[in-house]
LUMTIVO-71523 format. One record per residue: x, y, z negated of N, C-alpha, C in turn. Coordinates in steps of 0.02 Angstrom, whole numbers, plus 32768, in hexadecimal, padded with zeros to 4 digits. Example, Ala and Ser with C-alpha at 12.3 -4.5 7.8 and 13.67 -1.06 7.14 Angstrom:
! LUMTIVO-71523
82947EE47E7A82677F1F7E7A82947F5B7E7A
82827F907E9E82AC7FCB7E9B828580027E76
***
This chain:
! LUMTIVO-71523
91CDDB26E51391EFDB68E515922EDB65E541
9247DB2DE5329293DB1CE5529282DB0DE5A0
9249DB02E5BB9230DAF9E6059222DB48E628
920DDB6FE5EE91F2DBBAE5FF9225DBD6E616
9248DBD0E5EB9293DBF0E5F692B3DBDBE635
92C6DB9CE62D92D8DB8CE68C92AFDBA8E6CB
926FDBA9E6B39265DBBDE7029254DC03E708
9260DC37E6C2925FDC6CE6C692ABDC74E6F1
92DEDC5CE6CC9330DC74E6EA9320DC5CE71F
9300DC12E7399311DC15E78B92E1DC3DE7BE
92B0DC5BE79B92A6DC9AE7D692B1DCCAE7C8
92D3DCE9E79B92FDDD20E784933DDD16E7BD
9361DCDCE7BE939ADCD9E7F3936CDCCFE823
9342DCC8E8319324DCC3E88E931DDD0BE89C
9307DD31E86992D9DD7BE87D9345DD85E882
936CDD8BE86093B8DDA7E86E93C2DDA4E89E
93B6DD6BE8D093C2DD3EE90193B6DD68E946
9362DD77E9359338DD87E95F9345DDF1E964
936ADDFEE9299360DE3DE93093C1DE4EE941
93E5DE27E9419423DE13E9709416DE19E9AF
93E5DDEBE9BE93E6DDEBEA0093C8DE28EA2A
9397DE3FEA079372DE74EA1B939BDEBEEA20
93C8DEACE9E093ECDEFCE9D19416DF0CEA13
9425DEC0EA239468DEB8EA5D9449DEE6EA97
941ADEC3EA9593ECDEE4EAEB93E5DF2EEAD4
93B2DF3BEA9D93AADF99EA9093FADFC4EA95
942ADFA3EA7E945FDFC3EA779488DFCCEABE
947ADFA5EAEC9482DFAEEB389465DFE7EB60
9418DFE0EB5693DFE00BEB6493E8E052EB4C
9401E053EB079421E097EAF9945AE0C0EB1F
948EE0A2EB3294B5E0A7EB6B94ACE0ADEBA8
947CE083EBCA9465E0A0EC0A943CE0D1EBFF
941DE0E4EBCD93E9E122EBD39417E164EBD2
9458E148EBA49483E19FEBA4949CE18CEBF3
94A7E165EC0C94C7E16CEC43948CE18BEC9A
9468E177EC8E941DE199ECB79414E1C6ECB0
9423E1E0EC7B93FFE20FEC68943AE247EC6F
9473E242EC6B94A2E277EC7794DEE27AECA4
94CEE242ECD59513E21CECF894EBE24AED3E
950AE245ED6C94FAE273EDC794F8E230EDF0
94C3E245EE1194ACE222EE3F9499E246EE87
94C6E21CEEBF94A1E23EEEFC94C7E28EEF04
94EEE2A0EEE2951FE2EBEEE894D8E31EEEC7
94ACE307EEA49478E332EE7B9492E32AEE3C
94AEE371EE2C94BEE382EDD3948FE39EEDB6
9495E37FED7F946CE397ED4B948DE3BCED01
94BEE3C5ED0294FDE400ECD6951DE3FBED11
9549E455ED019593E46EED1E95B5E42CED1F
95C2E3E9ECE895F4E3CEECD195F9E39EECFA
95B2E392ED2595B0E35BED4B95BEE379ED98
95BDE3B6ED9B95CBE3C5EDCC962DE3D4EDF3
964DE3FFED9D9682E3E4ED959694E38EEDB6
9672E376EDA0969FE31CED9E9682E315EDE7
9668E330EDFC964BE30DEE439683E339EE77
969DE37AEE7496C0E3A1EE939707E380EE7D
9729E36DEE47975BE35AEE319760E30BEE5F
972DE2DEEE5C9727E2ADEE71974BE2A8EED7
9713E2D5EEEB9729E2ECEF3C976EE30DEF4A
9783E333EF2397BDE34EEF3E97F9E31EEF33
97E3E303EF01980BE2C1EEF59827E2A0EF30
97DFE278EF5097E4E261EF7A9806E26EEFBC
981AE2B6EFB69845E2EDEFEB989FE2E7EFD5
98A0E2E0EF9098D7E2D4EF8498F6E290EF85
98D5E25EEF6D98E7E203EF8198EBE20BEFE0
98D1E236F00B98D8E21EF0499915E239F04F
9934E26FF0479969E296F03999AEE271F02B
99ABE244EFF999C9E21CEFE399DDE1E0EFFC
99BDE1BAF03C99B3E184F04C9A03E191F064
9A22E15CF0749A4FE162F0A89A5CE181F0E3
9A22E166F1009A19E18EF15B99C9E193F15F
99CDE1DDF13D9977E1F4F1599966E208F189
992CE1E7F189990DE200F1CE98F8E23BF1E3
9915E259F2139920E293F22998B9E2C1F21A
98B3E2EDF203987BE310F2069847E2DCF1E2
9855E2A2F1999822E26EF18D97FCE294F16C
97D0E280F1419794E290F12D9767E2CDF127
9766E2C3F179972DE30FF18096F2E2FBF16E
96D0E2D8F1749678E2D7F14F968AE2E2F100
96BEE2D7F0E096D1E2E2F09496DBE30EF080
9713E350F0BC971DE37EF0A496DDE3B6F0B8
96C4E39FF0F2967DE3E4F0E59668E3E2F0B2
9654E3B1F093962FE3A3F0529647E3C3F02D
9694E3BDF02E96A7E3D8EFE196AEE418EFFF
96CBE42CF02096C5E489F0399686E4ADF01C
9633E485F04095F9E497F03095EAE491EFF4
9607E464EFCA95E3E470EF809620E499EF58
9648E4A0EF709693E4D4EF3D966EE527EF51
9658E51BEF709641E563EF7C95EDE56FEF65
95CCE54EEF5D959AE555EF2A95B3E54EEEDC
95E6E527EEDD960EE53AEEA0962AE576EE8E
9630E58FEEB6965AE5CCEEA19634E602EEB6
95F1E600EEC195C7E63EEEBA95D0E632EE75
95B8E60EEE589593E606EE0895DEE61CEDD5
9604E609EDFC963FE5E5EDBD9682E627EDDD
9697E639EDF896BDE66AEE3096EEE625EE2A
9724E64DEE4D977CE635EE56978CE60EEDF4
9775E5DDEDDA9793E5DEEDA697B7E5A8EDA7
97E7E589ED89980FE541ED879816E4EAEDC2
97BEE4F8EDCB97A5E4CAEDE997BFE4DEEE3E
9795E504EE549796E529EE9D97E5E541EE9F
9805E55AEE80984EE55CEE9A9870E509EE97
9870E4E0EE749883E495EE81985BE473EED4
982EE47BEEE3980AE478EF119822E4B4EF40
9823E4DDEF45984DE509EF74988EE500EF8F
98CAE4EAEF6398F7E4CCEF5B991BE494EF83
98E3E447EF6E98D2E406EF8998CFE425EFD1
9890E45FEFE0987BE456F03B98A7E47FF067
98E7E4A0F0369912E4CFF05A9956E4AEF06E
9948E479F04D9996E43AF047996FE3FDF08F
992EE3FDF0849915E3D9F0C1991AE3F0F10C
991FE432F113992AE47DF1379965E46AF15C
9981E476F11E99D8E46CF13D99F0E41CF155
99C7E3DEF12B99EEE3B3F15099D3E3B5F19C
998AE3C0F1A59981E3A9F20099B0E3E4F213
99A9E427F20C99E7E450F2249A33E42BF248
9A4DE420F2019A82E3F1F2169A9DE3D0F23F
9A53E39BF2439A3FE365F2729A30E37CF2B4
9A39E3BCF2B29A27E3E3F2FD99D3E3D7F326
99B0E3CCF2E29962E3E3F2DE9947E424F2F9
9929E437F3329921E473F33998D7E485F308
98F2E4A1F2D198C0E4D4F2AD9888E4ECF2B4
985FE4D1F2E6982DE50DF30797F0E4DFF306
97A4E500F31B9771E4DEF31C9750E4F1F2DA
9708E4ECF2DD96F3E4E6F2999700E4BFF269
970FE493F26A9721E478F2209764E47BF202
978FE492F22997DDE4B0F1FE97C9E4F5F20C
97A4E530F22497A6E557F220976DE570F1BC
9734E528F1C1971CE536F17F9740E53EF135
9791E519F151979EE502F11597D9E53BF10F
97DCE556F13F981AE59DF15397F4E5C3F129
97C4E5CFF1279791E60EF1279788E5F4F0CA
9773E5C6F0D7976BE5C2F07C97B4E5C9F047
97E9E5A9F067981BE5B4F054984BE60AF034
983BE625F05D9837E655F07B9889E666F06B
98ACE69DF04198E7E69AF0449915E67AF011
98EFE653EFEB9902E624EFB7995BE5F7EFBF
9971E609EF8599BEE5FAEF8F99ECE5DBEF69
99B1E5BFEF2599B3E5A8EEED99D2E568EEFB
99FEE54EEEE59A21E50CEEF59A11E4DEEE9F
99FFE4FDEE739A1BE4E5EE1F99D8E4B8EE29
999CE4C7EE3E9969E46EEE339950E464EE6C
9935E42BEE71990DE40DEEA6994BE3F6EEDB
9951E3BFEF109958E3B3EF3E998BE377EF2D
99D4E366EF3899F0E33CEF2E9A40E359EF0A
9A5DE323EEF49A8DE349EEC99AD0E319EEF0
9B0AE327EF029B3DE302EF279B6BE2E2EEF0
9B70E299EED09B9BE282EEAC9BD6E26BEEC4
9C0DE29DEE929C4EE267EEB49C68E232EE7C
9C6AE1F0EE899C7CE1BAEE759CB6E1BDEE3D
9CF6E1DCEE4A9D24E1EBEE1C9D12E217EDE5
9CE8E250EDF89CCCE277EDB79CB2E256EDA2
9C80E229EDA59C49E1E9ED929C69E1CBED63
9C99E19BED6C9CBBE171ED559D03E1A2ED1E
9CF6E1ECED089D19E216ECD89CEFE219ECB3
9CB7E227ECC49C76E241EC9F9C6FE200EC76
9C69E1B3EC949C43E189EC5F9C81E15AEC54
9CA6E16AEC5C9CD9E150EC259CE3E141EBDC
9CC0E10DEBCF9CABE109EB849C9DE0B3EB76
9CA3E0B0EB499C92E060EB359C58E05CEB29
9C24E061EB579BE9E059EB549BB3E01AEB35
9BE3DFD7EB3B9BD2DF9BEB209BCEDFA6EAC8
9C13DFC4EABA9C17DFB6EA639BF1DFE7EA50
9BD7E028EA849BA6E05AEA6F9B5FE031EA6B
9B47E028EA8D9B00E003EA859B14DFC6EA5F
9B2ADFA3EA619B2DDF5DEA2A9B45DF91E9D8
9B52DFC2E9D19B5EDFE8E9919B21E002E982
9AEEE008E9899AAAE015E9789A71DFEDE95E
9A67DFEDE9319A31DFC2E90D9A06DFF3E8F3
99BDDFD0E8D8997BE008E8A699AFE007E874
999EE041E85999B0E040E8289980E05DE7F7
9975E03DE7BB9945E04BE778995FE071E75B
998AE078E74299BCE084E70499D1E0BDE70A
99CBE120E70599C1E14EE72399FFE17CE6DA
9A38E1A2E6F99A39E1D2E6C19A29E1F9E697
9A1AE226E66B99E8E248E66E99E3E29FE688
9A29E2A2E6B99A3BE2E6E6C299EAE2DFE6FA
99D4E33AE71699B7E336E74899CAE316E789
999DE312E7C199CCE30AE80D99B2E36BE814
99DFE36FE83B99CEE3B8E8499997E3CDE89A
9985E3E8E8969950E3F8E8C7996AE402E913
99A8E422E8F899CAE42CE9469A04E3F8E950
9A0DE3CEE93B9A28E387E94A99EBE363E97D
99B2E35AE95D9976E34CE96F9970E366E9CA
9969E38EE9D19958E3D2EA159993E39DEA26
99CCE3B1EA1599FEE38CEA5899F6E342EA64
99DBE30BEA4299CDE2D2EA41999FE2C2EA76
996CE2F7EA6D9924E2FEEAA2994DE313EAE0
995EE344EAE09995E35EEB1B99B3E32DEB4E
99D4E304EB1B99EAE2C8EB4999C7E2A4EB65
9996E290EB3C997CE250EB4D9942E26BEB93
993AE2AAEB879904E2AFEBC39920E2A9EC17
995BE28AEC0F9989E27FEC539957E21EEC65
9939E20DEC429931E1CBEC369909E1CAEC7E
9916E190ECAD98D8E18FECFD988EE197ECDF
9860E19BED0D982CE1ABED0397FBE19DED3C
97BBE187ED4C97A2E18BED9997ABE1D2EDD0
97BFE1C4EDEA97BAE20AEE2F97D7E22CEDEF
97F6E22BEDC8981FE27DED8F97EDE291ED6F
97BAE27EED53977EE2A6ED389780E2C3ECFB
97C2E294ECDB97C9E296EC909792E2B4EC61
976FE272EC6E9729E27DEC3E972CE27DEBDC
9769E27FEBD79769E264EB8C9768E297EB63
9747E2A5EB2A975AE2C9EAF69771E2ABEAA9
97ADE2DCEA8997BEE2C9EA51979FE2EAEA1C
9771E2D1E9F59753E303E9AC9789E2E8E970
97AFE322E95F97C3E328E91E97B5E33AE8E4
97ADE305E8B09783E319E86497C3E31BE83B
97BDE353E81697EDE360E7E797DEE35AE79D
9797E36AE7A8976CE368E74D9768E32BE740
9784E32CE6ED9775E2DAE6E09725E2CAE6CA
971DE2E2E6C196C3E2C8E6B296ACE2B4E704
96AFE2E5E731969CE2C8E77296ADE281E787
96F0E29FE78C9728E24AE79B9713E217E77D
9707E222E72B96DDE1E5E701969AE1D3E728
966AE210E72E9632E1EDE748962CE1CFE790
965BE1DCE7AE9671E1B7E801968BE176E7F6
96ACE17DE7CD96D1E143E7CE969EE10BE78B
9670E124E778963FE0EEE7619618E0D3E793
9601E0E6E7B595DBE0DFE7F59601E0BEE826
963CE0A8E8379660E081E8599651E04EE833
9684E04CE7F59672E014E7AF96B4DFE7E7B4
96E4DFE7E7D7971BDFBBE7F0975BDFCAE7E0
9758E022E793979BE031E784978DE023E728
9771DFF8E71A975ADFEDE6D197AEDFCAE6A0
97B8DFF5E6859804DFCEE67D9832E020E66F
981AE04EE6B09865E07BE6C8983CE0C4E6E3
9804E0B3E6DE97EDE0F9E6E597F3E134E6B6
97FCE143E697980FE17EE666985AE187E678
9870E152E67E98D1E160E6AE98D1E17EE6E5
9893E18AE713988EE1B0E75E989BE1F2E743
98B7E224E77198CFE25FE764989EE28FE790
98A4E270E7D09872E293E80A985BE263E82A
9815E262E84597FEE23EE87B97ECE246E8BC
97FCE22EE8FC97F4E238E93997AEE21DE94E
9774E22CE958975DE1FEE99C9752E20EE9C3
975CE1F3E9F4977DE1DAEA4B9730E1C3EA72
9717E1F6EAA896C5E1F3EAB196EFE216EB04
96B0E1E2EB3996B0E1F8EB7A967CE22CEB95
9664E24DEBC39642E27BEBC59620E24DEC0B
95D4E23EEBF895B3E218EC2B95ABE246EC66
95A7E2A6EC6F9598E2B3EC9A95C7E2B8ECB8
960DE29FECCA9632E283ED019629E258ED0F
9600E226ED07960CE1F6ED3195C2E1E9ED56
95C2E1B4ED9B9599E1B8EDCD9574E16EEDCA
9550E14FEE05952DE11EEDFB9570E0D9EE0C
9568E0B4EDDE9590E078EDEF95D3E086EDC6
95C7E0A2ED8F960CE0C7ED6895EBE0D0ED15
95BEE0A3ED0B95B0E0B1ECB495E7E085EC94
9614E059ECB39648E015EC97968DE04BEC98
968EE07BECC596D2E0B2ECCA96C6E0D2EC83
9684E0E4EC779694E0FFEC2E96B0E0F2EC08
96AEE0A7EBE496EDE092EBB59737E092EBDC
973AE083EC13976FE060EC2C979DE0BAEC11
978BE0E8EC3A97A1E123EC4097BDE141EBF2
978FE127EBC4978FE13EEB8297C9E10CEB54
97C5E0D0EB6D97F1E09BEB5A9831E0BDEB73
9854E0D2EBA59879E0D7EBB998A8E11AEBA5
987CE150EB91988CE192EB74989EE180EB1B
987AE14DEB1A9875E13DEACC98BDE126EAB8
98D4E0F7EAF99903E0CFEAE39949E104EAE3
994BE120EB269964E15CEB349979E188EAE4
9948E1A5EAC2993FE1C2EA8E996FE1A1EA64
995CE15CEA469999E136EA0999BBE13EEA14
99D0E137EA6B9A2EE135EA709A50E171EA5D
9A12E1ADEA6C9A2DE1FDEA769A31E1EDEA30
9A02E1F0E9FA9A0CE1EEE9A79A53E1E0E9A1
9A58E184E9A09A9DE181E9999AC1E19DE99B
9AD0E1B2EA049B14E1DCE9F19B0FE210E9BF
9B04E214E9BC9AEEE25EE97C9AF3E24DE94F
9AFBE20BE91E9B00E20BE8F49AD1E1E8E8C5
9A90E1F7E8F39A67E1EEE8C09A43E19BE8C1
9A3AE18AE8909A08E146E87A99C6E15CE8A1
99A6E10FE8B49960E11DE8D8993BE0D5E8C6
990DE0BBE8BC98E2E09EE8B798AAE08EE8EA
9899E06DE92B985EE06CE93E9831E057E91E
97F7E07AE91397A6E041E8FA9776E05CE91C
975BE021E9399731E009E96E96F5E01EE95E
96BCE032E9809666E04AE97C964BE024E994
965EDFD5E9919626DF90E9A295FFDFB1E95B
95B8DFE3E9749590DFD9E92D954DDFF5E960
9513DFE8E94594CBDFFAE95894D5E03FE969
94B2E052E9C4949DE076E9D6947DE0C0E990
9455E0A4E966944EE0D8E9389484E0D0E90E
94BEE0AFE9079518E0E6E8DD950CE114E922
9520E112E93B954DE129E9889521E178E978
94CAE16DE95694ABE1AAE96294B7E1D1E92F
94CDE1ACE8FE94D7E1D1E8A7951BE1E5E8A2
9566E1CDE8E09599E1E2E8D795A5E221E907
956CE214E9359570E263E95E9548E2A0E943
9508E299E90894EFE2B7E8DE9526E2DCE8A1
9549E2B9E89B9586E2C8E85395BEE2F6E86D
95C9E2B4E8B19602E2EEE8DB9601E30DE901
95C3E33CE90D959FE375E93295C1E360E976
95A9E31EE9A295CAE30AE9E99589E306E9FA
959AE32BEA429557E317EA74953DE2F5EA71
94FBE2F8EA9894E2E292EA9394F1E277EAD7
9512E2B7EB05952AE292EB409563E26BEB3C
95A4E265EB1595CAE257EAFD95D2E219EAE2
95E6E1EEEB0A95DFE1A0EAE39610E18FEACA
960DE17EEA87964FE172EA5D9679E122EA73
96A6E13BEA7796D8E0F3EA849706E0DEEA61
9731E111EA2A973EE0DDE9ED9757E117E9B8
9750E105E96F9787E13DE94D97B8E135E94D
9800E15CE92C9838E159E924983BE165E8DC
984BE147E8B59862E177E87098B1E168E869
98D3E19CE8669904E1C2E84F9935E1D7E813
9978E1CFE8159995E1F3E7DF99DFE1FAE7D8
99FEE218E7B79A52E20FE7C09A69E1D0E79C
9AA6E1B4E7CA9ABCE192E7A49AE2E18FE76B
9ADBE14DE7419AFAE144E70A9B43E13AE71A
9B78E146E6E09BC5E11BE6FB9BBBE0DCE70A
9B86E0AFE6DE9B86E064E6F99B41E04CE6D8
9B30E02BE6FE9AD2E02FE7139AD1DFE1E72C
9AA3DFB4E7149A9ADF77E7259A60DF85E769
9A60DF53E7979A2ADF4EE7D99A3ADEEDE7EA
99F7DEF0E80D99D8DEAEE80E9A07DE9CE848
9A1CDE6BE8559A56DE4DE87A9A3DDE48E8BE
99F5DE25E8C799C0DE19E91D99E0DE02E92F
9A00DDB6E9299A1FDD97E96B9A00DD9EE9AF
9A1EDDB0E9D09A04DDB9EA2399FFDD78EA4E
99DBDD6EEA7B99C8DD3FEA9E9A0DDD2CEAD3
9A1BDCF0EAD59A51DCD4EAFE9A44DCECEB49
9A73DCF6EB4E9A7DDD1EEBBB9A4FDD01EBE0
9A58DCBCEBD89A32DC7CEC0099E9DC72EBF4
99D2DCA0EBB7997FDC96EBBA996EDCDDEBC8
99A1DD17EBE3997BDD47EBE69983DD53EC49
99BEDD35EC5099C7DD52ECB199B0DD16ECD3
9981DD29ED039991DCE9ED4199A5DD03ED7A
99E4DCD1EDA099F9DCE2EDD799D7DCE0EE0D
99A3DCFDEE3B998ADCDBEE7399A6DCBDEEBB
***
């Protein structure tokens, strides 16, 4: 009996072993399929949203030339027909809305620098972009913004070191609410966070019901201890139809970065934040976007749970890694 038993447990741990290894690969495969399946390829959209990120992406590229130090006088004409020709199939469908005036904007600031530069204006291809432009005068988005250094250095005047080293998870939650519009300005901020070409693919879902929050946060499985102490929960999900071929790794990166963005905004505000992580099987990822009515284009990249602070609240210390194992000089 005592032999049965052993070699039942040791292929009980082989089949663990074997369905580890397997889950690893399906749980990849699940990811490239949302990403095929809803990411643009080739300037062919398949949603408005991808068409958005592909127009946001190009004009971009109008504004970084803008920016360079010493641009080159009249650069990226094969770039800007493109984007001229597809802003205007855009804007049959869509008219003049948010997008096409930022893009109008960008090519009227491009206008004026060859101007400047004593570019003579003329020919078809500054006359296409005259003509699409048309009398547009909007300066508030799109194109480049002029920083002066002394305002710079008023503006971030702050002890920024003892600010980020003052932040830890915190478990241990008051039990007042966080309020909803604390929340909005937190998001507010943080959506300043970089992004590829500006696409700002990220969305924030806010759960306020505790039964929800409970059943989200069982399905993570990583707040067992302090979950009924969460007040509200965030999760933090990228939107695959911005992004293009050679850009399914920008998804987290983009989402990591808004995420992190986000705690600091909490903080200043006041508020306690918690990251917990969605290392969990392709089917959580499908049962937490089932619960929390999220797309399935939408790939989740981590929760936040939330709450006000206490007067005095214990947090886990995390010694940080010494300077010398994290920089190398090249």
């Amino acid at each position: 009996m005592k032999n049965l038993f052993q070699r039942v447990k040791s292929k009980l741990h082989a089949l663990i072993f074997w369905q580890s290894s397997i889950g690893d690969f399906a749980n990849k495969m699940y990811d490239l399929k949302l990403f095929y399946k809803y990411s643009f390829k080739n300037n062919n959209f398949k949603s408005k949203e991808s068409e958005i990120a592909f127009l946001t992406k190009q004009y971009h590229i109008v504004e970084k030339g803008l920016a360079l130090p010493n641009p080159r006088l009249g650069f990226g004409k094969e770039k800007i027909n493109l984007l001229v020709d597809r802003t205007k199939q855009y804007y049959k469908k869509n008219g003049d809305d948010a997008l096409v005036i930022s893009i109008k904007n960008c090519l009227l600031e491009y206008i004026e620098f060859n101007k400047k530069n004593n570019v003579k204006i003329e020919g078809d291809y500054f006359k296409s972009i005259t003509d699409f432009i048309g009398l547009n005068k909007n300066h508030n988005e799109g194109g480049t913004l002029e920083i002066n250094k002394t305002d710079l250095q008023n503006r971030t005047n702050i002890d920024f070191e003892n600010f980020v080293k003052s932040r830890f998870s915190v478990r241990d939650f008051a039990e007042k609410d966080v309020e909803i519009e604390v929340i909005k300005k937190a998001v507010n901020i943080a959506k300043y966070a970089p992004s590829v070409c500006n696409r700002q693919s990220w969305k924030a879902h806010v759960y306020t019901q505790k039964e929800n929050i409970l059943s989200l946060l069982k399905i993570q499985g990583g707040s067992n201890g302090f979950s009924d102490n969460i007040n509200k929960l965030i999760i933090i999900t990228t939107d695959t139809k911005a992004f293009t071929k050679l850009e399914s790794n920008q998804i987290y990166i983009d989402g990591g970065l808004f995420s992190m963005n986000l705690v600091l905004s909490l903080h200043s505000q006041g508020i306690g934040a918690c990251c917990l992580n969605t290392c969990f099987p392709f089917t959580s990822e499908k049962k937490v976007k089932q619960i929390g009515t999220i797309p399935e284009n939408e790939k989740v990249i981590m929760m936040i749970g939330i709450g006000n602070l206490k007067e005095t609240y214990k947090v886990a210390i995390s010694r940080k890694k010494d300077l010398t194992q994290i920089m190398t000089i090249h």
